[in-house]
Every structure is written in structure tokens, then in C-alpha cells.
N, CA, C and O atoms as a Tinker XYZ file with bonds, in Angstrom:
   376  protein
     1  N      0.007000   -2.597000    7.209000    73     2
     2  CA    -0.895000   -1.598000    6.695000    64     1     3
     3  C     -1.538000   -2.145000    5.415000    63     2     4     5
     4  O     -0.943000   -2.470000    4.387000    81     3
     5  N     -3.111000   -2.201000    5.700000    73     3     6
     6  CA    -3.436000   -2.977000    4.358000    64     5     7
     7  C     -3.384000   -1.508000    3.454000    63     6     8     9
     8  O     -3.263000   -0.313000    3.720000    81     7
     9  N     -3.595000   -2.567000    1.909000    73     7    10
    10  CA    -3.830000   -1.492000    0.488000    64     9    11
    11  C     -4.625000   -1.115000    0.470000    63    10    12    13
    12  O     -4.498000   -0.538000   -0.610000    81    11
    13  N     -6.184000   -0.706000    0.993000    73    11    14
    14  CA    -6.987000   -0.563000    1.112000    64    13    15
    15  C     -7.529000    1.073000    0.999000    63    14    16    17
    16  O     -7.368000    1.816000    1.967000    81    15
    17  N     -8.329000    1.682000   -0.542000    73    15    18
    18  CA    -8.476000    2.829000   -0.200000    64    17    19
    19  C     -9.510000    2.984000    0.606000    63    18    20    21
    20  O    -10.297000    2.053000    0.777000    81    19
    21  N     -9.705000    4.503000    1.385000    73    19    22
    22  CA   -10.359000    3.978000    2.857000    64    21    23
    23  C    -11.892000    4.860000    2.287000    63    22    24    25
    24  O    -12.985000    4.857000    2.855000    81    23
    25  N    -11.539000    5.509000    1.104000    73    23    26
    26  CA   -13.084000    6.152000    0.687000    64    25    27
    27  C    -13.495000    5.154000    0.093000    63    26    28    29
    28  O    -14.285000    4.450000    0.724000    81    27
    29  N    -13.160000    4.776000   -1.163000    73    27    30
    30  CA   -13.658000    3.632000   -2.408000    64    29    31
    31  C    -13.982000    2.400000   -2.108000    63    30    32    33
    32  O    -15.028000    1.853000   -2.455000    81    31
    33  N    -12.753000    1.711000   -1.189000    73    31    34
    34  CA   -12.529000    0.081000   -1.070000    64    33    35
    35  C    -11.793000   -0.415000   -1.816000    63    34    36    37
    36  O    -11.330000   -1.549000   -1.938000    81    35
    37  N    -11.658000    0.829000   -2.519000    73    35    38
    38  CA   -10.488000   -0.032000   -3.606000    64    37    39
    39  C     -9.316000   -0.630000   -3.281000    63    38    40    41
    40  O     -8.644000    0.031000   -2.490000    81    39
    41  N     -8.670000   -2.047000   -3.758000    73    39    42
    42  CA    -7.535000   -2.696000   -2.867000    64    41    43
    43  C     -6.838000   -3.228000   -4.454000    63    42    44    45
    44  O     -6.819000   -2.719000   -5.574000    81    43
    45  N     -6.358000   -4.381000   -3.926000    73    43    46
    46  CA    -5.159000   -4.990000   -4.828000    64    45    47
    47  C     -5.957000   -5.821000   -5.912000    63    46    48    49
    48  O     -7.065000   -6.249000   -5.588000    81    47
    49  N     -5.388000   -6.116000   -7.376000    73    47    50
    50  CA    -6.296000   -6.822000   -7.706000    64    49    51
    51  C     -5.343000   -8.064000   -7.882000    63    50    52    53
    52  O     -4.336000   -8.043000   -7.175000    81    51
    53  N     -5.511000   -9.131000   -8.712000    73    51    54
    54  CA    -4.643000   -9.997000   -9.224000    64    53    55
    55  C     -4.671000  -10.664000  -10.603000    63    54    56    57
    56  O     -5.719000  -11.029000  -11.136000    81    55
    57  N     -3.061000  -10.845000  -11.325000    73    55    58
    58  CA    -3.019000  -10.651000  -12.927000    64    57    59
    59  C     -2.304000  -11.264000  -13.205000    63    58    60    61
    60  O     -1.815000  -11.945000  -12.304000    81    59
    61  N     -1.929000  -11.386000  -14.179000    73    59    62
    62  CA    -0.913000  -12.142000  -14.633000    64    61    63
    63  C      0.077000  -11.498000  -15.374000    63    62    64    65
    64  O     -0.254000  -10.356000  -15.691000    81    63
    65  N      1.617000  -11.984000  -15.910000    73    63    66
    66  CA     2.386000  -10.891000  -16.271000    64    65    67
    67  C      2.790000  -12.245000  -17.525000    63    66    68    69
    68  O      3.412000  -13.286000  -17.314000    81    67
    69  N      2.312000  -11.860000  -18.536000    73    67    70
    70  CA     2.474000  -12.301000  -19.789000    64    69    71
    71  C      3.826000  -12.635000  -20.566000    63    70    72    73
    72  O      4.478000  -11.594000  -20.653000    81    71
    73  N      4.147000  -13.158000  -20.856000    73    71    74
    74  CA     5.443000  -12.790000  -21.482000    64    73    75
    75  C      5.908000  -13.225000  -23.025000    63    74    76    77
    76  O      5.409000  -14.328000  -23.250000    81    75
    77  N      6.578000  -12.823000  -24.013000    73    75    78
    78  CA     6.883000  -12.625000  -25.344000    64    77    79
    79  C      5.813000  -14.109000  -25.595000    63    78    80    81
    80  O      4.748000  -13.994000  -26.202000    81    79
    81  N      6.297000  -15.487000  -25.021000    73    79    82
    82  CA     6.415000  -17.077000  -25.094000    64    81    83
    83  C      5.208000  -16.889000  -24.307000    63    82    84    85
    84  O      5.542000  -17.567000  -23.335000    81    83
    85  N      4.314000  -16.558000  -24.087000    73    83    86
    86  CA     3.071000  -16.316000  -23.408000    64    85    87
    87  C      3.151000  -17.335000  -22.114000    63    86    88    89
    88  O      2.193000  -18.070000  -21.875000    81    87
    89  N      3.947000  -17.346000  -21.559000    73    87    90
    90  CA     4.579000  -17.486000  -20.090000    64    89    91
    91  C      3.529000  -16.778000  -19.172000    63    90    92    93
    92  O      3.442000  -15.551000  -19.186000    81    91
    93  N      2.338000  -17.933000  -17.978000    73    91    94
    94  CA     1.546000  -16.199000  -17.327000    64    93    95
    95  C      2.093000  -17.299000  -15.890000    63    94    96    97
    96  O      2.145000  -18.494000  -15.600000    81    95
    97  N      2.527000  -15.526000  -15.127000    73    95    98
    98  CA     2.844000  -15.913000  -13.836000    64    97    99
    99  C      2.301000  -14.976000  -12.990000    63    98   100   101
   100  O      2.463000  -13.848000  -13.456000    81    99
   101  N      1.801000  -14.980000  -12.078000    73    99   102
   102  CA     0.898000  -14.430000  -10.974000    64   101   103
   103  C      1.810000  -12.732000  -10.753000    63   102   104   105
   104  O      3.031000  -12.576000  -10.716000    81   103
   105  N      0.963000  -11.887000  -10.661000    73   103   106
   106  CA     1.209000  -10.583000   -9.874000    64   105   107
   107  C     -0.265000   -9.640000   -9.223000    63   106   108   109
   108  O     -1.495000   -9.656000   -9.176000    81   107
   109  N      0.782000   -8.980000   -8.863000    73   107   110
   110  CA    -0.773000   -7.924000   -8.190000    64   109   111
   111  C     -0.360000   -6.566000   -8.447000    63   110   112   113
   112  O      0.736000   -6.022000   -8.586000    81   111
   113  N     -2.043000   -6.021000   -8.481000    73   111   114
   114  CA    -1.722000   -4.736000   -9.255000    64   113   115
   115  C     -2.142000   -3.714000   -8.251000    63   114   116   117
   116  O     -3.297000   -3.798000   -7.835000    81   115
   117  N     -1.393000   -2.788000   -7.814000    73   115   118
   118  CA    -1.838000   -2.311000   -6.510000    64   117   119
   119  C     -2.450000   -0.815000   -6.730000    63   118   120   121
   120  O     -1.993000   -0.050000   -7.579000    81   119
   121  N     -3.482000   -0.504000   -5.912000    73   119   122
   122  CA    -4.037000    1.179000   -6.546000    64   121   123
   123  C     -2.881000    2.607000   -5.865000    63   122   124   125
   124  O     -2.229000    2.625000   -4.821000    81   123
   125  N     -2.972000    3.367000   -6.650000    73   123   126
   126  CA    -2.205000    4.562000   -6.132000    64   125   127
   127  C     -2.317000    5.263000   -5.189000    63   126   128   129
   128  O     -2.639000    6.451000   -5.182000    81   127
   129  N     -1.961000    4.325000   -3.972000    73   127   130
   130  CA    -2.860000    5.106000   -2.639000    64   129   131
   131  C     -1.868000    6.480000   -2.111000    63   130   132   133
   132  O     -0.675000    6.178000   -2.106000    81   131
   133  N     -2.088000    7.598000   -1.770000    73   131   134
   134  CA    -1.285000    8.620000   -0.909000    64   133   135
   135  C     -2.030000    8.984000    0.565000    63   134   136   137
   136  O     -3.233000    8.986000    0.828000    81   135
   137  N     -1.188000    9.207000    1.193000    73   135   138
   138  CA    -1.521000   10.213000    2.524000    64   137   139
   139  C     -2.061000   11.700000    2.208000    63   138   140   141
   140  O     -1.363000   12.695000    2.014000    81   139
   141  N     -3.639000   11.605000    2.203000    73   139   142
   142  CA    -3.923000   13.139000    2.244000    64   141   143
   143  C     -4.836000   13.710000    2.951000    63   142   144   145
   144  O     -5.711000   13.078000    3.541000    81   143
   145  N     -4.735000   14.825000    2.960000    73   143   146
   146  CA    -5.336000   15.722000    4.446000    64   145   147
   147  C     -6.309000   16.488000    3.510000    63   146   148   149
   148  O     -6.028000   17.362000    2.689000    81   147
   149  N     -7.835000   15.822000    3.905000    73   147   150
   150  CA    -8.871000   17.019000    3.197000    64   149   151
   151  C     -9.632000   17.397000    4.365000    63   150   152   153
   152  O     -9.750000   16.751000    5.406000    81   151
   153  N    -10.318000   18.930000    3.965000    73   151   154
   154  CA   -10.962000   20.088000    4.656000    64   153   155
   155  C    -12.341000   19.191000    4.802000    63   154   156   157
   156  O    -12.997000   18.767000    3.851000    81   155
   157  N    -12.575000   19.034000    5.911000    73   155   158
   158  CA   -14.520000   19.191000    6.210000    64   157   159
   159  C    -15.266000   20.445000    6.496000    63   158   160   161
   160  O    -15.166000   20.998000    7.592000    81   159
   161  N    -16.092000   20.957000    5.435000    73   159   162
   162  CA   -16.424000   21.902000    5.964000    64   161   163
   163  C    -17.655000   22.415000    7.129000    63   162   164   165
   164  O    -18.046000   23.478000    7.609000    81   163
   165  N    -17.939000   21.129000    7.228000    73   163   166
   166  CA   -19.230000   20.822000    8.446000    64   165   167
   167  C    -18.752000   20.612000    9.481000    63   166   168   169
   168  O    -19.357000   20.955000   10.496000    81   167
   169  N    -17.356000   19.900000    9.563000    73   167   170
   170  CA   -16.912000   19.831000   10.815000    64   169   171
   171  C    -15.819000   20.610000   11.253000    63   170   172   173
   172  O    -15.123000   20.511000   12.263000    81   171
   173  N    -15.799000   21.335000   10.389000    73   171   174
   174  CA   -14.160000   22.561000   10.592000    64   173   175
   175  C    -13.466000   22.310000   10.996000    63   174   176   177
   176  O    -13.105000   22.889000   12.021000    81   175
   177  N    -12.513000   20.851000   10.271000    73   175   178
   178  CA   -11.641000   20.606000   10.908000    64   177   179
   179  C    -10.817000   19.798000    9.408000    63   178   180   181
   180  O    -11.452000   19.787000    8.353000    81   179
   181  N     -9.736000   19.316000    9.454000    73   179   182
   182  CA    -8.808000   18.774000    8.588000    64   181   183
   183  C     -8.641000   17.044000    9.026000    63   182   184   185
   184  O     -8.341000   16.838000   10.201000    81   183
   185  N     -8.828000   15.832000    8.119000    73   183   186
   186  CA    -9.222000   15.059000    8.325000    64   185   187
   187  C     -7.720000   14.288000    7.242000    63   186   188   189
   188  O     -7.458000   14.718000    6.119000    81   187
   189  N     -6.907000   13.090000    7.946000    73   187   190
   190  CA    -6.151000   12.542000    7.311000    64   189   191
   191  C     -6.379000   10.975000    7.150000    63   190   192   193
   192  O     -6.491000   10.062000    7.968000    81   191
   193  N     -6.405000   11.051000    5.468000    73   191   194
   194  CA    -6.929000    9.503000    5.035000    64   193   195
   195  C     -5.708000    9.153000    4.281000    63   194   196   197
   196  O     -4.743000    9.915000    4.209000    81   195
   197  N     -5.751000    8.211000    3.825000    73   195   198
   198  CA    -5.263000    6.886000    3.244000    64   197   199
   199  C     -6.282000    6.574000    1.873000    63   198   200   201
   200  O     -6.950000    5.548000    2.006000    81   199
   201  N     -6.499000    7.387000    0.478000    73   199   202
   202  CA    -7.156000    7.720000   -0.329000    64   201   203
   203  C     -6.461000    7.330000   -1.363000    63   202   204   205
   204  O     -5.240000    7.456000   -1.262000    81   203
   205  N     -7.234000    6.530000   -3.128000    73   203   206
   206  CA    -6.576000    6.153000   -3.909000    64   205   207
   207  C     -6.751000    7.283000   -4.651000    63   206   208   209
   208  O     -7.747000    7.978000   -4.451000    81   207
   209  N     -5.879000    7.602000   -5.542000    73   207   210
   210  CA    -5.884000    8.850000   -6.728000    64   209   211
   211  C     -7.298000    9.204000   -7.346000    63   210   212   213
   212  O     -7.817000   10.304000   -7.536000    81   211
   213  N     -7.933000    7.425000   -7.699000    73   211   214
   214  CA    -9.242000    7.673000   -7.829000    64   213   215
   215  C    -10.586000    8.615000   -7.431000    63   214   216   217
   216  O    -11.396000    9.394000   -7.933000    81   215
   217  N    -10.188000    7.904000   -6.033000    73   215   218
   218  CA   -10.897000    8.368000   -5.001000    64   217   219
   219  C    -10.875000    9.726000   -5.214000    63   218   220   221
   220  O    -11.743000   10.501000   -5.613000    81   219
   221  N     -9.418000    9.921000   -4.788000    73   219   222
   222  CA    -9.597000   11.542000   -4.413000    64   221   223
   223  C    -10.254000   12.396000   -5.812000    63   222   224   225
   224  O    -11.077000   13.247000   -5.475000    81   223
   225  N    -10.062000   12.315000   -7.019000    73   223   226
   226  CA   -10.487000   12.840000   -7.976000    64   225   227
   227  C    -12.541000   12.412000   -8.384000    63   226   228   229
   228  O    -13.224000   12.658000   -9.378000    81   227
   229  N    -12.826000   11.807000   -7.238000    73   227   230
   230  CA   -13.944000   11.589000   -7.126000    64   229   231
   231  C    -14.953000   11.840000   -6.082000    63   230   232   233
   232  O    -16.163000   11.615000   -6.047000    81   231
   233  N    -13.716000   12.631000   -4.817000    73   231   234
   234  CA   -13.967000   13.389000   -3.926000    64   233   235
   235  C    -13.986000   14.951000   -4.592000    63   234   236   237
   236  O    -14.624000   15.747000   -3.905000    81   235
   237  N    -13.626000   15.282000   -5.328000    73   235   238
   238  CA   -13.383000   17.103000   -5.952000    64   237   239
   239  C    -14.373000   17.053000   -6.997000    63   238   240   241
   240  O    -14.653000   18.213000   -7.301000    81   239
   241  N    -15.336000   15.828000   -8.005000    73   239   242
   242  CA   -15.698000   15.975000   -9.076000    64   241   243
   243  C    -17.496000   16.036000   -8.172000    63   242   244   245
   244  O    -18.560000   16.477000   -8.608000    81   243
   245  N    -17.058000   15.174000   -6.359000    73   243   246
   246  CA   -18.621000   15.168000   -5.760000    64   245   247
   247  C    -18.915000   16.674000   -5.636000    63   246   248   249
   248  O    -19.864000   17.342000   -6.047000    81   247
   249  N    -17.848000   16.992000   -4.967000    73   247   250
   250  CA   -18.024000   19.076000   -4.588000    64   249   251
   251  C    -17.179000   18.475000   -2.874000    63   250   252   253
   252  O    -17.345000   19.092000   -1.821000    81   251
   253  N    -16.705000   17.770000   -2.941000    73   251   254
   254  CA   -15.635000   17.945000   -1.352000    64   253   255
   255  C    -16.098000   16.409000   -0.430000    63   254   256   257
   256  O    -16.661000   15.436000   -0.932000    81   255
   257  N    -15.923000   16.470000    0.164000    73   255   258
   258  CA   -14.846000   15.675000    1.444000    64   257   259
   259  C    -16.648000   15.445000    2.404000    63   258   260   261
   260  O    -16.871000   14.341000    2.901000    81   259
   261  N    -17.373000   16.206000    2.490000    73   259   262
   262  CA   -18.692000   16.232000    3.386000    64   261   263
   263  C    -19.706000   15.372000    2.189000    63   262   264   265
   264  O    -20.300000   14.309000    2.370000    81   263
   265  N    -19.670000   16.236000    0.916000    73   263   266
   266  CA   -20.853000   15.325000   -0.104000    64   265   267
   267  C    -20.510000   14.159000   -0.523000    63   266   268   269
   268  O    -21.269000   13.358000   -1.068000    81   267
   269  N    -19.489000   14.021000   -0.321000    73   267   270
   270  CA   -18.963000   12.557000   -0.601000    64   269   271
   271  C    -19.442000   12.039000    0.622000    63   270   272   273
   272  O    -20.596000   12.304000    0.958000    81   271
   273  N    -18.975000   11.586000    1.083000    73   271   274
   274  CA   -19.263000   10.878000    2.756000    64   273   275
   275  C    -21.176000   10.379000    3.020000    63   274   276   277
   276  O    -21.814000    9.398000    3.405000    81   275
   277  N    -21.480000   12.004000    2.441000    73   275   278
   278  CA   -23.387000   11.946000    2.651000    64   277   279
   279  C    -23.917000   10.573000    0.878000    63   278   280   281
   280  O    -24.856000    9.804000    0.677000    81   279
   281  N    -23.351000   10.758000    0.507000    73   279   282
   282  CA   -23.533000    9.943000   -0.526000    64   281   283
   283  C    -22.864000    8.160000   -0.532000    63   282   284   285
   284  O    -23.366000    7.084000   -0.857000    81   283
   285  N    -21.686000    8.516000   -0.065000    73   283   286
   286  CA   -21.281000    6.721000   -0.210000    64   285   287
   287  C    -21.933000    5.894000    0.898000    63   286   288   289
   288  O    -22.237000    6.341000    2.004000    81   287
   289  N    -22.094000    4.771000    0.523000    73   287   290
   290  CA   -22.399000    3.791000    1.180000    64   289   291
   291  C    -21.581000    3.450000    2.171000    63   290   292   293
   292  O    -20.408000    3.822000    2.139000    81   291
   293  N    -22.177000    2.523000    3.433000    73   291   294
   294  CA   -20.975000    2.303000    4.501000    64   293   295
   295  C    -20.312000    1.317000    4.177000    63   294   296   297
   296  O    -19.126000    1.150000    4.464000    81   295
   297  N    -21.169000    0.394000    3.402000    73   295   298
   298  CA   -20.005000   -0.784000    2.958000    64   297   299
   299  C    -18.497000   -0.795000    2.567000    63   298   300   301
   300  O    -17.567000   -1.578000    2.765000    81   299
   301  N    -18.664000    0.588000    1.832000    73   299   302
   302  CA   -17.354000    0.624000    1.211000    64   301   303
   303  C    -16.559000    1.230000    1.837000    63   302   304   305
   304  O    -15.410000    1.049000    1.432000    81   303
   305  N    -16.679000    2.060000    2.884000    73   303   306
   306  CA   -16.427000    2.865000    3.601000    64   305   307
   307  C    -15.534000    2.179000    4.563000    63   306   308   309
   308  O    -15.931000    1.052000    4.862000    81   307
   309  N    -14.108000    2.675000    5.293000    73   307   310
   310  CA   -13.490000    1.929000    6.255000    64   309   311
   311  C    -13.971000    2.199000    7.645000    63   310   312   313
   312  O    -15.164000    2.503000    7.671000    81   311
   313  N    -13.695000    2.188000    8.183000    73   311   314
   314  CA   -13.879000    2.018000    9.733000    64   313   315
   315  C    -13.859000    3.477000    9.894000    63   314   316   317
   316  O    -14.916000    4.098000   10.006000    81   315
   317  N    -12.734000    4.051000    9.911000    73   315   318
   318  CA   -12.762000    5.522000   10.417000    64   317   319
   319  C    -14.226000    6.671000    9.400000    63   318   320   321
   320  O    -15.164000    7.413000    9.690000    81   319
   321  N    -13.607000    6.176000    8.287000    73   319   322
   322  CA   -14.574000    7.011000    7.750000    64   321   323
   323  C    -15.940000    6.883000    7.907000    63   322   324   325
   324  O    -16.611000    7.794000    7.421000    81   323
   325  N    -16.607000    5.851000    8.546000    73   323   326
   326  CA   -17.950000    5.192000    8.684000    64   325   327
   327  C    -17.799000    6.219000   10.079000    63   326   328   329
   328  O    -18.639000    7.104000    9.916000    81   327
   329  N    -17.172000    6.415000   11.191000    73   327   330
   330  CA   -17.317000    7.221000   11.926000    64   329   331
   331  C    -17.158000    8.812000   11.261000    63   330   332   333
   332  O    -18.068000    9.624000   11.435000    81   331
   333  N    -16.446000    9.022000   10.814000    73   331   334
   334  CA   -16.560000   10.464000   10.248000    64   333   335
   335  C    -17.832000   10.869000    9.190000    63   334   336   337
   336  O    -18.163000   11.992000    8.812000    81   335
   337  N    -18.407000    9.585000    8.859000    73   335   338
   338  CA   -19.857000    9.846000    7.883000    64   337   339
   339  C    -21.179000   10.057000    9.331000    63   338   340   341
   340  O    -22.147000   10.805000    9.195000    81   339
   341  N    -20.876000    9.091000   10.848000    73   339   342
   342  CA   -21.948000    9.132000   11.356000    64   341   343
   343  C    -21.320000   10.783000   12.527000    63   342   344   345
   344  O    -22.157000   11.583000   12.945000    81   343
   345  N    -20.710000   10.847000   12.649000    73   343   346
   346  CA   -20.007000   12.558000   13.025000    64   345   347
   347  C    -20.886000   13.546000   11.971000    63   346   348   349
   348  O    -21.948000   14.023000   12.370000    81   347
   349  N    -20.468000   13.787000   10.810000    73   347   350
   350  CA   -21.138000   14.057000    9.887000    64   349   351
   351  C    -22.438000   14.511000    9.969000    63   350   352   353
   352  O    -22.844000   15.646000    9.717000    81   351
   353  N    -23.261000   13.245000   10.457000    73   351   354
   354  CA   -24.931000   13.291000    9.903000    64   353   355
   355  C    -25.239000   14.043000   11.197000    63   354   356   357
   356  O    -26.253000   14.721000   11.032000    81   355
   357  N    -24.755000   14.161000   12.364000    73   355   358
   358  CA   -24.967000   14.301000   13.877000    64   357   359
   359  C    -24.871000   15.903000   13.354000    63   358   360   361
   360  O    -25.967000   16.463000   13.384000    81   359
   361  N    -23.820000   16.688000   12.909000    73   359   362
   362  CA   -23.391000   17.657000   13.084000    64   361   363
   363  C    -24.585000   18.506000   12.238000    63   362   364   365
   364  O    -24.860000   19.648000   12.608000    81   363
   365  N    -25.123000   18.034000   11.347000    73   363   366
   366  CA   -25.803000   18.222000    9.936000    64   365   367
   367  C    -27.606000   18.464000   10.688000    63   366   368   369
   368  O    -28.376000   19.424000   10.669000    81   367
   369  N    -27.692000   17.195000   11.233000    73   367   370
   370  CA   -28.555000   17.305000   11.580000    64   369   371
   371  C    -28.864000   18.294000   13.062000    63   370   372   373
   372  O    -30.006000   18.241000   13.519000    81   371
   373  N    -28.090000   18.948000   13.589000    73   371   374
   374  CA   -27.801000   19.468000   14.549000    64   373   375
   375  C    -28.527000   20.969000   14.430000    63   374   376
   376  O    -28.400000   21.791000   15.337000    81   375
């Protein structure tokens, strides 16, 4: 299962871990991803992603789970959600 948040793109980065003797040895810094279930309200239905903390606090500050989607780009977008953005435009435009 990659790290991969599936709204943002956000993934792992890589750093170094410093030490007193300025010792740098490789680590990775991973984003706060959870399992969460948000409401579509265009498609009336409950939708489960793989979302970084970020994300999600950037999904509630757009106004939800539909204006987000109409706004991000597909690049960043994973696979599923690139289908749930073109679901989306179908239903919208409907």
C-alpha cells in the first residue's frame, strides 16, 4: 500500500536525522494519512479514501468532498478519485 495521499499527492519525503556530533543519516518523513469516509453530496452516496490530515482539512476549508474534486487538478489526483471527479462532472452536468 503506497503512502500516497489520494486527494493532494502528498507522499513521503526524505531527510536527514541530525545528531548532537552533526552525524546526518538518511530517514523519511511520512504524511498523516487515515482511512476516511466523506459524504458526496451530488452523488448521495459515502465515498472511502486514503486522505492526509492535510488534505482533509483542505477538503472542509473548500466547502466538502464535491468542490474539492471540481477544483483539483487530475494530476494530483489518484486513480480512483480521477474517476469519482469524472462521475462527478457527468452527474453535475446531468
Amino acid at each position: 500500500m503506497s503512502r500516497i495521499c489520494e486527494l493532494t499527492g502528498k507522499g513521503r519525503q526524505i531527510g536527514h536525522n541530525v545528531s548532537h556530533a552533526n552525524n546526518k543519516t538518511k530517514r523519511t518523513f511520512l504524511p498523516n494519512l487515515q482511512n476516511v469516509t466523506l459524504m458526496s453530496d451530488a452523488l448521495g452516496r459515502r465515498i472511502r479514501l486514503r486522505v492526509s490530515m492535510h488534505g482533509l482539512r483542505s477538503v472542509e476549508h473548500v466547502g466538502g468532498l464535491d468542490a474539492w474534486l471540481l477544483k483539483a487538478r487530475e494530476s494530483e489526483l489518484s486513480p480512483k478519485a480521477r474517476r469519482l471527479k469524472r462521475e462527478l462532472e457527468k452527474t453535475i452536468a446531468a
